[in-house]
N, C-alpha and C positions, 0 to 999 in steps of 0.2 A: 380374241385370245387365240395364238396358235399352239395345238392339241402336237405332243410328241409323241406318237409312235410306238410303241413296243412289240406290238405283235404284227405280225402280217395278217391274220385272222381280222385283228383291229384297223388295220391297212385298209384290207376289201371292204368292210364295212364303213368307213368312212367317204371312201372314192365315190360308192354308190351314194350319196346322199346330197344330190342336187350338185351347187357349181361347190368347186374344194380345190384352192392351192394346193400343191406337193412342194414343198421344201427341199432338195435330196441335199445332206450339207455334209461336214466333217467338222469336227469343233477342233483340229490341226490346222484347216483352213484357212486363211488369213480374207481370204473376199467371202466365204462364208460370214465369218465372223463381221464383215462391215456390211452386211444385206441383213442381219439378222434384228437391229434396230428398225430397217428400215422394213421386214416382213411384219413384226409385232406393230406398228405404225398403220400399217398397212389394213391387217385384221382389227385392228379399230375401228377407223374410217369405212372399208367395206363390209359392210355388216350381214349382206346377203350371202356373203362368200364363207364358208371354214376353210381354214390356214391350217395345213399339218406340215410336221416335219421329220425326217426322218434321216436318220444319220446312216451312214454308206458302211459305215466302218460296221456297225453293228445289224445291219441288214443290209449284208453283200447279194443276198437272191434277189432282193427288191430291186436293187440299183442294177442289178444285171439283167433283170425282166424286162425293166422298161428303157433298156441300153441307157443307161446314165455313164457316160466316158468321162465329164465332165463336173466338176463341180464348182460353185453353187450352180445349181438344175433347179427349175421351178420347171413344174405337166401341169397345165391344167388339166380339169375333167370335169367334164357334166355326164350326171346322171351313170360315172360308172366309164364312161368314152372320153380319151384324151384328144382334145379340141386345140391345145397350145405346148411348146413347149418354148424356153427361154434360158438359156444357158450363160452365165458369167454376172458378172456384178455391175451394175448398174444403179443411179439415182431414183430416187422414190416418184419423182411425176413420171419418168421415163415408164418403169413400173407401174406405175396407176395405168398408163394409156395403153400398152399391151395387154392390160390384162380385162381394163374396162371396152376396150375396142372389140376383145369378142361374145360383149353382152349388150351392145349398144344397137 
């Protein structure tokens, strides 16, 4: 299930908590919008990972902290350290394998 966002408070506390997708998206977005079946998909299948997301428009600090110029923006992070980042819209195995390649 991917957790949205509200607070930045809620933000740090979830980054810290082992490996966690970042979502950065904008619901104007149109490849937002066609990555967002396929991150809910996604948080299924990988069950060791949390999936959050967190919209740009409404946490412009967030997206400017961790230079998000781009959206959809997927950081990974373990343990709190971003280890990946992946920018633009892409198919869901494409997706699987960047993201399971830096646990493998």
């Amino acid at each position: 299930m991917v957790k949205i966002i509200s607070t930045t408070p809620e933000f740090e506390k979830e980054v810290k908590s082992g490996m966690v997708v970042v979502d950065f998206f904008a619901n104007w977005c149109m490849p937002c919008l066609m990555m967002a079946p396929v991150i809910d998909e996604l948080s299924e299948k990988l069950e060791d990972i949390n999936f959050i997301k967190v919209d740009v428009d409404d946490h412009q600090e967030l997206a400017h902290k961790f230079g998000v110029m781009s959206i959809p923006t997927l950081i990974v992070f373990v343990d709190g350290k971003e280890v990946n980042r992946i920018v633009g819209a892409m198919p869901e195995e494409a997706l699987t394998e960047k993201i399971m390649g830096l646990f493998a």
